[in-house]
C-alpha positions as a printed NumPy array, in Angstrom:
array([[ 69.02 , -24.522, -52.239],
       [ 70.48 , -21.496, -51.241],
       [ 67.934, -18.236, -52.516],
       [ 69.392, -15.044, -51.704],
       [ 67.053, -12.131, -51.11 ],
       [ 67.561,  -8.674, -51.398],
       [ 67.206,  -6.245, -49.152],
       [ 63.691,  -4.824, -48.618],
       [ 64.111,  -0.443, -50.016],
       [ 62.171,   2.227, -48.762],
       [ 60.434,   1.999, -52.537],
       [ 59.472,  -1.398, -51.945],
       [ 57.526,  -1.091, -48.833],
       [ 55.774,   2.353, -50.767],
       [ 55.156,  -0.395, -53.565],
       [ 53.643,  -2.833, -50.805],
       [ 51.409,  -0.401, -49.095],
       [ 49.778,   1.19 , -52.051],
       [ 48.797,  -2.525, -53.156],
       [ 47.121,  -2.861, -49.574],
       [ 45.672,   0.889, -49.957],
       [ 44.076,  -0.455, -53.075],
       [ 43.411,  -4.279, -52.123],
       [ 39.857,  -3.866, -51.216],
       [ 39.286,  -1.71 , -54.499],
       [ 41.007,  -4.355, -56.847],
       [ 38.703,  -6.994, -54.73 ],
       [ 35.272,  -5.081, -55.998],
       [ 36.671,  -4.79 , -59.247],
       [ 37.211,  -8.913, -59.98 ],
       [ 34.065,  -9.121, -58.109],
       [ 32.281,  -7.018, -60.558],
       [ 33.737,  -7.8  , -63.518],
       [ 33.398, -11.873, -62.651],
       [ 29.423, -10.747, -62.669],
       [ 29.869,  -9.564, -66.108],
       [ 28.63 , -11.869, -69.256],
       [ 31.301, -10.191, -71.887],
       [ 34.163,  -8.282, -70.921],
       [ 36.159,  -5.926, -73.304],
       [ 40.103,  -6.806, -73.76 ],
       [ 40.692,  -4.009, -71.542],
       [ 38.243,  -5.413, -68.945],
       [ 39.975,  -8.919, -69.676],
       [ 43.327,  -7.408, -68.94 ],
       [ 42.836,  -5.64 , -65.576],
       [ 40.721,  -8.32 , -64.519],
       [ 43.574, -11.   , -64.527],
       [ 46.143,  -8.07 , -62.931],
       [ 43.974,  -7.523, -60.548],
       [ 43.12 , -11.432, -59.638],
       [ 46.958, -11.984, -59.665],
       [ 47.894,  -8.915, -57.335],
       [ 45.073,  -9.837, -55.043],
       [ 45.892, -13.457, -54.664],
       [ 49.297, -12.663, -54.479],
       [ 48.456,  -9.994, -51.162],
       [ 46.365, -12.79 , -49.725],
       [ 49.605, -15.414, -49.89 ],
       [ 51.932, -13.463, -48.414],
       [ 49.511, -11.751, -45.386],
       [ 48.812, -15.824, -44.846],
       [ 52.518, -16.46 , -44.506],
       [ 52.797, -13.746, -41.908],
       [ 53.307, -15.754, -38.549],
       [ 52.49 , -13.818, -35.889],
       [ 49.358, -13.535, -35.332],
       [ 49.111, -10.286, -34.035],
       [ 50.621,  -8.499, -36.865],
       [ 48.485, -10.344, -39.143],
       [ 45.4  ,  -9.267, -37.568],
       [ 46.5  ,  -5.852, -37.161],
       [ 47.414,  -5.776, -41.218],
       [ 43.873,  -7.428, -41.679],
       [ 42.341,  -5.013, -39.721],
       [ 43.928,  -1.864, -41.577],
       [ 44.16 ,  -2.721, -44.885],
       [ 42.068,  -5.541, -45.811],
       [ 38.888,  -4.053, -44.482],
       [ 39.841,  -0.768, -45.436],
       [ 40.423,   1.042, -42.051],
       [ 42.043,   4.239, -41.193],
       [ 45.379,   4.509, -39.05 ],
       [ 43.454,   6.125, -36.175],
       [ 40.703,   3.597, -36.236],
       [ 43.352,   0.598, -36.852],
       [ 44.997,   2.36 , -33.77 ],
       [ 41.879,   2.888, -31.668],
       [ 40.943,  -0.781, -32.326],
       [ 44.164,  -1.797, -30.569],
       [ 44.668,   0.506, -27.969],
       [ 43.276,  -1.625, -25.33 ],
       [ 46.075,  -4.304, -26.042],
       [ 48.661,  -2.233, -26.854],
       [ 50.362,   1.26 , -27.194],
       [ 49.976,   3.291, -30.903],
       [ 54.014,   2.686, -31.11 ],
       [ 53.261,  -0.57 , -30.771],
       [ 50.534,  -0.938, -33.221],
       [ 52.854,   1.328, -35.733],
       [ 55.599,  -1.257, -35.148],
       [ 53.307,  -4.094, -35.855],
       [ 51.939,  -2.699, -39.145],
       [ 55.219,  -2.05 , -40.222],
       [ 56.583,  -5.419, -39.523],
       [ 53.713,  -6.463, -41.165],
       [ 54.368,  -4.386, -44.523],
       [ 58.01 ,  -5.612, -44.083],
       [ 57.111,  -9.334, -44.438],
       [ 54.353,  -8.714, -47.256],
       [ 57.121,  -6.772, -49.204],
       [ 59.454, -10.002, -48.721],
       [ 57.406, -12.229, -50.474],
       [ 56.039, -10.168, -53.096],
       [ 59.628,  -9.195, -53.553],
       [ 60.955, -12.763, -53.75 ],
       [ 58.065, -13.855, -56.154],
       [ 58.545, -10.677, -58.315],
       [ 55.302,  -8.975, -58.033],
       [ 57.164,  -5.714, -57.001]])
């Protein structure tokens, strides 16, 4: 089976990284609304987005192989953390250049899949 992909644009990876921006937001949002007893249709509906575009996040940072850029993605946009703390994290380890190349990697091969299974 032969599955051709498309190139990865400039607008994808923009797509990408404002889904991990808002990852740990859409996480306290099913949280909170999973607490809820009755949820309006409007609650209903971003509810389900959000569970799909947060599971969706989590499968394709889990397919990312190197571990390195995985943690370095965890670190920065999973638990919410500033370039400049993301980059003082990893300083001992590794140059800034370094850590931007590994983040963007890392947004390269989350865009990928969320390409290929049409989130984005």
């Amino acid at each position: 089976m032969n599955v051709v992909l498309s190139a990865v644009t400039k607008q994808d990876k923009q797509a990408t990284k404002a889904l991990l921006r808002d990852y740990a937001k859409m996480c306290q949002m099913v949280t909170g609304l999973s607490h809820k007893q009755d949820l309006t249709i409007q609650e209903q509906q971003v509810n389900k987005s959000y569970k799909h575009l947060v599971e969706h996040v989590l499968l394709a940072h889990s397919l990312i192989l190197d571990d390195e850029v995985k943690r370095i993605i965890e670190h920065r946009y999973f638990k919410s953390r500033s370039y400049v703390l993301t980059s003082i994290q990893f300083r001992s380890i590794m140059s800034e250049r370094t850590v931007d190349r590994r983040i963007e990697k890392g947004v390269c091969m989350i865009t990928e899949s969320l390409k290929l299974w049409g989130v984005i």
